[in-house]
C-alpha positions in Angstrom: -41.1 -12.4 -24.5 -39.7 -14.9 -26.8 -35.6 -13.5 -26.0 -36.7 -14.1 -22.4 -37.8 -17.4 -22.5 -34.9 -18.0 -24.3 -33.0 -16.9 -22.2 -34.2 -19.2 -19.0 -33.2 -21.5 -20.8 -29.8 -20.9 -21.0 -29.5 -18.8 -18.0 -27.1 -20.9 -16.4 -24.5 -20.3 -19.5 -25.4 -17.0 -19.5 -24.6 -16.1 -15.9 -21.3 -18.5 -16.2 -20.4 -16.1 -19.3 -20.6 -12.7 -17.1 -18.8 -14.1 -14.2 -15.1 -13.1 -15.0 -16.2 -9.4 -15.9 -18.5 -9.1 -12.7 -15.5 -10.3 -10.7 -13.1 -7.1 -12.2 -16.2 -5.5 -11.2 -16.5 -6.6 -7.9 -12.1 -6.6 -7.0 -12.2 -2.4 -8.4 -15.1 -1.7 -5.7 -14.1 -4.2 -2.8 -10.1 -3.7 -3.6 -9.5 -7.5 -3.4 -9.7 -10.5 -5.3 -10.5 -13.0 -2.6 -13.6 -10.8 -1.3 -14.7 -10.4 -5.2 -15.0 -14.0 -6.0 -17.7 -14.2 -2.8 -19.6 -10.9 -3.8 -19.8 -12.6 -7.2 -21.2 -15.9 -6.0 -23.4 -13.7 -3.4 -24.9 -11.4 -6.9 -25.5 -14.8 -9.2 -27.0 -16.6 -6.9 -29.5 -13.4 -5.8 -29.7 -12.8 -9.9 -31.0 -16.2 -10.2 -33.7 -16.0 -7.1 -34.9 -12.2 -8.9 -34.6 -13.2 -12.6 -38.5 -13.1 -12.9 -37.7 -9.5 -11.7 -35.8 -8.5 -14.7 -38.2 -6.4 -17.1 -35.7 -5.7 -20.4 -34.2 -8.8 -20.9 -31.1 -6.8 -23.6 -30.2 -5.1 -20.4 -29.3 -8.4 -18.9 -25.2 -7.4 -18.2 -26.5 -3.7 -16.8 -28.7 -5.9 -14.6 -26.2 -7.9 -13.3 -23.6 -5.2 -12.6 -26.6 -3.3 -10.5 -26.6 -5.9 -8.4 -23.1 -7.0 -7.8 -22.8 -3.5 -6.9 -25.6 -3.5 -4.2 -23.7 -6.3 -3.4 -20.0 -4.9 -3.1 -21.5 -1.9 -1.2 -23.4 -3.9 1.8 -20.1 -5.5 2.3 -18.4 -2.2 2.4 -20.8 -0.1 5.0 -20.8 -3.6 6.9 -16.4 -3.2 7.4 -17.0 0.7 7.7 -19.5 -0.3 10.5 -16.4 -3.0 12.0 -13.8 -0.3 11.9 -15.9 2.4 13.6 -16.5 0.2 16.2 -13.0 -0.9 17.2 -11.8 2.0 19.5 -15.7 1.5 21.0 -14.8 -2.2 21.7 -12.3 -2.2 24.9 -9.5 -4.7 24.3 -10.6 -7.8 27.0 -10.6 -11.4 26.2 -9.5 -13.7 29.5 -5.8 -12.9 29.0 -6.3 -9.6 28.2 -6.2 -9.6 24.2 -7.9 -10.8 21.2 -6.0 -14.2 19.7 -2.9 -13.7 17.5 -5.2 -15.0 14.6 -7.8 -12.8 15.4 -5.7 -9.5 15.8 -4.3 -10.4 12.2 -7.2 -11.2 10.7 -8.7 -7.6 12.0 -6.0 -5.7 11.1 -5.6 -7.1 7.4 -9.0 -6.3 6.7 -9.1 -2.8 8.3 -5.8 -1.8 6.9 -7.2 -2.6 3.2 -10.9 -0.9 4.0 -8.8 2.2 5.3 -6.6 2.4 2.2 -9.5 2.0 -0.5 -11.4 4.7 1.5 -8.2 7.1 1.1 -8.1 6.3 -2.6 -11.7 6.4 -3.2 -11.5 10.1 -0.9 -8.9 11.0 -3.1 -10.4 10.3 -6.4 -13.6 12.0 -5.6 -12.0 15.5 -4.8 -10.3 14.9 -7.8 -13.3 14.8 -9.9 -14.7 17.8 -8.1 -11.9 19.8 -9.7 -13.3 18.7 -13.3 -16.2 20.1 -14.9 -19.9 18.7 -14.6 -20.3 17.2 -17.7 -17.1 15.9 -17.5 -17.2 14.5 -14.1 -20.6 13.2 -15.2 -18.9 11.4 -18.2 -16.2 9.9 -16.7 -18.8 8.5 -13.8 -21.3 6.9 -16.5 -18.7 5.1 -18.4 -16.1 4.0 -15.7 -18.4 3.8 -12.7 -21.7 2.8 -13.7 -20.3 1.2 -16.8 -23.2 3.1 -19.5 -22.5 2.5 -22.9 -21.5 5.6 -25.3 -24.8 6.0 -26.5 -26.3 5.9 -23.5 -23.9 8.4 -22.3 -24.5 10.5 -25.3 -28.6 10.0 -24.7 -27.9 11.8 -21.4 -25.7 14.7 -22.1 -27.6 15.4 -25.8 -24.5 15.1 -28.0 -23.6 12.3 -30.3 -21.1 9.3 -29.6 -17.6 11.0 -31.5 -18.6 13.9 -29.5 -18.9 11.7 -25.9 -15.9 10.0 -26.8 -13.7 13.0 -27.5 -14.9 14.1 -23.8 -14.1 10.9 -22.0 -10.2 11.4 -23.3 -10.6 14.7 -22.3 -11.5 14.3 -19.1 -9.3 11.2 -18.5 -6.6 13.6 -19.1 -7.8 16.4 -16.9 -8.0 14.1 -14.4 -4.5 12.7 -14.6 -3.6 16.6 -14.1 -5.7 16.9 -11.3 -3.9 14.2 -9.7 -0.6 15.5 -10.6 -1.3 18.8 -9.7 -3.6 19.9 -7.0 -3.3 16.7 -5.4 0.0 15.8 -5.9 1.3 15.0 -2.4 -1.3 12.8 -1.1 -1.5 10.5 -4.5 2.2 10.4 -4.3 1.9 7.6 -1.9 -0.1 5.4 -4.4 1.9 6.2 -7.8 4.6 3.6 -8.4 8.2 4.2 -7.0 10.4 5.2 -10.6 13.7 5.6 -8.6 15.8 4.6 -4.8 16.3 7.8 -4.3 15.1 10.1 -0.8 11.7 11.5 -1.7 9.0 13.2 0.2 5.6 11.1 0.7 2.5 12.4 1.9 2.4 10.1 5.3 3.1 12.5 8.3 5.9 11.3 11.0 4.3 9.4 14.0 6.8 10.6 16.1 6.7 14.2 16.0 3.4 14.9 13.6 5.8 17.9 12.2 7.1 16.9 9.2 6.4 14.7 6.6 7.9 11.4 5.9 10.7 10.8 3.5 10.9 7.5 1.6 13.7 5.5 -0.5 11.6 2.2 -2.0 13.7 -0.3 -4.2 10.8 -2.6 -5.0 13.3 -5.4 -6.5 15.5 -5.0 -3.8 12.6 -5.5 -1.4 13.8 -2.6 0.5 11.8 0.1 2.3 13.3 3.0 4.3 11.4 5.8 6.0 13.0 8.6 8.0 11.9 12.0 9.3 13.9 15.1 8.5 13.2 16.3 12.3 13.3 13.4 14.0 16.6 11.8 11.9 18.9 14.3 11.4 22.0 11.9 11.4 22.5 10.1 7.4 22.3 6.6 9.2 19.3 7.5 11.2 15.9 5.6 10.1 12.1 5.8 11.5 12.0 2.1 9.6 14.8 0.2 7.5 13.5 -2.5 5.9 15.1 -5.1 3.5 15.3 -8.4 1.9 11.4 -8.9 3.0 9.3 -11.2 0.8 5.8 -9.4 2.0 7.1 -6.3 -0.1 7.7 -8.1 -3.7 5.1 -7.1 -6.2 4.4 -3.9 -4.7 5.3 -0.2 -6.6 4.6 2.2 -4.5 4.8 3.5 -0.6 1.2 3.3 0.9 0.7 -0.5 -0.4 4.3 -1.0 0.9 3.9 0.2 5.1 1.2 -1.3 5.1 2.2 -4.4 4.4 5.4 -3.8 6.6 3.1 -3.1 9.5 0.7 -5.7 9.2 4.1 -8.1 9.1 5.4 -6.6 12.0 2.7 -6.5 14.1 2.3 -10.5 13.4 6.3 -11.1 14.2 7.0 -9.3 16.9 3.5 -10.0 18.7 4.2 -13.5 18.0 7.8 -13.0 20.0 5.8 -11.3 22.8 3.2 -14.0 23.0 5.4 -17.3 22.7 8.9 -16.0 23.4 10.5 -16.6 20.3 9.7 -16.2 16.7 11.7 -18.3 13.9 14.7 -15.8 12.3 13.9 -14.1 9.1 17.0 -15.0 7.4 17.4 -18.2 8.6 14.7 -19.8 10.3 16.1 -20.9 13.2 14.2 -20.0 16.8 15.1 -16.5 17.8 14.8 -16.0 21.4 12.7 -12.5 22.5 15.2 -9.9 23.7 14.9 -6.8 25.2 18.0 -4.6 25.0 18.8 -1.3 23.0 20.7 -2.2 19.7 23.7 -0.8 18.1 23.1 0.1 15.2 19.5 2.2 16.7 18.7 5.3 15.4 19.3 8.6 17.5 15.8 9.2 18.2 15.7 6.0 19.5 18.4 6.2 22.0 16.8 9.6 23.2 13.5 8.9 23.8 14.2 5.8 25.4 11.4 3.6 24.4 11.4 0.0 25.4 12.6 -2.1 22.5 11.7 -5.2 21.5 15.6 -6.8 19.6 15.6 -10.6 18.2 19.4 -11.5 17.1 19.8 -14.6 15.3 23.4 -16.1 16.5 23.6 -18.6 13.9 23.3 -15.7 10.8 23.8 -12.7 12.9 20.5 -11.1 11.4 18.7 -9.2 13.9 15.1 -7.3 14.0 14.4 -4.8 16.4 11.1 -2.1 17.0 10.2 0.5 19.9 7.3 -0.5 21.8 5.4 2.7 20.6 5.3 1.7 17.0 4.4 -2.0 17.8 1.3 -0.3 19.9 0.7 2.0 17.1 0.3 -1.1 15.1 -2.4 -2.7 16.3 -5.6 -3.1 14.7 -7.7 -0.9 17.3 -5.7 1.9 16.2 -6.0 1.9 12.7 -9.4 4.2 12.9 -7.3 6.6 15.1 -4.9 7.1 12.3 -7.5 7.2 9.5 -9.2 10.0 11.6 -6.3 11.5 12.6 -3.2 11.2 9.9 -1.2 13.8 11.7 -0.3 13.1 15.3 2.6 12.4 17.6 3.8 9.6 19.9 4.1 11.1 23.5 6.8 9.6 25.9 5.8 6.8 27.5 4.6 6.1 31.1 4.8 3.2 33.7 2.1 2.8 35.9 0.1 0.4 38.4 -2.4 -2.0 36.7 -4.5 -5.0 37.7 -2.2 -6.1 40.0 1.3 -5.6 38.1 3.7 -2.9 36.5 2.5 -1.6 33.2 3.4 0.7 30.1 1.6 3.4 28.8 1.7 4.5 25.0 0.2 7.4 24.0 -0.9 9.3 20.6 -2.5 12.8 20.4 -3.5 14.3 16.9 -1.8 17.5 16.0 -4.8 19.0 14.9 -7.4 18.8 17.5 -8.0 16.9 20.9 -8.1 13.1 20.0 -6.4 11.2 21.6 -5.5 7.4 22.5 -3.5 5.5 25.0 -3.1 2.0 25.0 -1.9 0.1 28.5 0.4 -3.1 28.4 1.5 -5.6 30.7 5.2 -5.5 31.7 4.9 -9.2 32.8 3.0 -11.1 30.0 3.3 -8.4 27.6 -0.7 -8.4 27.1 -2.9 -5.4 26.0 -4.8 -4.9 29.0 -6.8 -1.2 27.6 -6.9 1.2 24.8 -8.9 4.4 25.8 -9.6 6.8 23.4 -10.9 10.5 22.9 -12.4 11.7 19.6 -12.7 15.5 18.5 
């Protein structure tokens, strides 16, 4: 009684103390550092309206780290909850689409959720591979943070014996990884090289084949290409370089999907205003439409509409098919988490609310989902996105 009366007194130095660890806590469960400093405020300030809850006072960190983790999870099921609801939620505002700000704002959230789902997925087939007392090891010390001798308490051996395990099993589970897994934690394991190497992302184009990658993180270049769908050595499914949004990253998941979210907020931004300022430059770059020179084969054939901004004052141009920028937006994202293999059918023009209109759609490869999204040839405005699930 007398620690815990103590300890009210001093609480408020107390829970300043534990703040930096419960925000590593709360950025490994949440994946971000913004969101972790608001689950940490959100867990001290229900610690301190539930202290009188708190029956073993020397348990005081384990207490906290209970909650920020009820904490961190609400927040999770509540964007699960958000991105299971976006193909539900029919794309209709008064001109047709969400606000610029509010596309980005749903599709930088959604992209991150999607990707620490994949990891957290990954990991957890990973540890299925693993033993049960060694799964169970590496959970209680890395997950629920349990002390050695707590750990050893549950598993009836003694602390050497625990710790031995724990490098064991860290080891087993690097092999794991590296073996059973190898091609799909590819994606997340830092880029060592620029040369062509195989990733685990499937090609949107033709859902055959799996991408191939060439990163050169200080170069802040990013190249993807297909071996089906780019059979020419010039021939790219992206080509990306010089582009600040990919410095500090290592490694190829992290990297598209920053590349997407930037070009979903550039060219949309063309699209909606008519010109976007050049990425070399910075002078106004007028929205063109016209097929470049330097476009890939698969490009030419398929004969996609393509969105080209040329900056005549530095001769730097951007350019994208309309079926990746549809691809891109945020309402699709739980398509492609469902569905990682599909392919991008040819496109169709049709008759809608009034106008002339183009039709992108995407069909899994391994069952009957599908999604198609409509757009306005006149204003360029998302006017539907219908989807199947299966």
């Amino acid at each position: 009684m007398e620690k815990f009366e103590d300890m009210l007194q001093d609480v408020e130095t107390i829970l300043a103390t534990e703040r930096p660890r419960l925000v590593r806590l709360c950025t490994r469960i949440t994946g971000s550092a913004l969101v972790a400093e608001d689950m940490v405020q959100e867990t001290l300030l229900e610690a301190w309206r539930h202290l009188d809850t708190l029956q073993e006072p020397e348990k005081f960190p384990q207490w906290l780290s209970g909650i920020a983790r009820n904490v961190c999870l609400r927040w999770v099921s509540r964007k699960e909850r958000d991105a299971a609801h976006s193909l539900e939620v029919p794309v209709q505002h008064e001109n047709g689409i969400a606000s610029l700000a509010e596309t980005l704002a749903a599709d930088f959230d959604v992209e991150i959720e999607l990707e620490r789902q994949e990891l957290v997925g990954l990991l957890d087939r990973a540890l299925d591979l693993l033993p049960t007392e060694t799964r169970t090891s590496l959970l209680e010390r890395y997950v629920r943070e349990s002390s050695l001798a707590d750990i050893a308490t549950l598993l009836g051996m003694n602390v050497n014996a625990v710790s031995m395990r724990l490098q064991r099993g860290k080891l087993a589970l690097r092999k794991a990884l590296a073996n059973e897994l190898n091609l799909e934690s590819s994606a997340y394991i830092p880029v060592e090289n620029d040369s062509w190497k195989q990733t685990s992302l499937w090609c949107y184009l033709c859902g055959q084949h799996r991408l191939l990658g060439k990163f050169k993180p200080e170069q802040l270049e990013l190249h993807l290409k297909c071996p089906g769908c780019c059979p020419e050595p010039n021939d790219f499914i992206s080509t990306n370089s010089g582009f600040e949004v990919l410095r500090g990253l290592k490694s190829y998941k992290p990297a598209i999907t920053r590349m997407n979210n930037w070009a979903n907020y550039y060219y949309r931004t063309a699209l909606n205003t008519g010109s976007v300022p050049c990425c070399e430059c910075g002078r106004p770059v007028a929205l063109g439409f016209r097929m470049p020179d330097t476009a890939s084969s698969w490009m030419r054939q398929r004969g996609t509409p393509i969105v080209h901004l040329f900056c005549e004052h530095c001769q730097s141009r951007c350019y994208s098919s309309y079926d990746y920028l549809a691809l891109s937006l945020p309402a699709l994202d739980q398509f492609r988490h469902q569905n990682p293999r599909i392919r991008t059918l040819p496109v169709r023009y049709i008759e809608a609310q009034g106008g002339r209109a183009l039709v992108s759609s995407y069909e899994s490869v391994t069952s009957s989902a599908r999604v198609d999204v409509v757009t306005s040839l006149e204003n360029f405005q998302v006017l539907q996105i219908a989807g199947s699930q299966a």
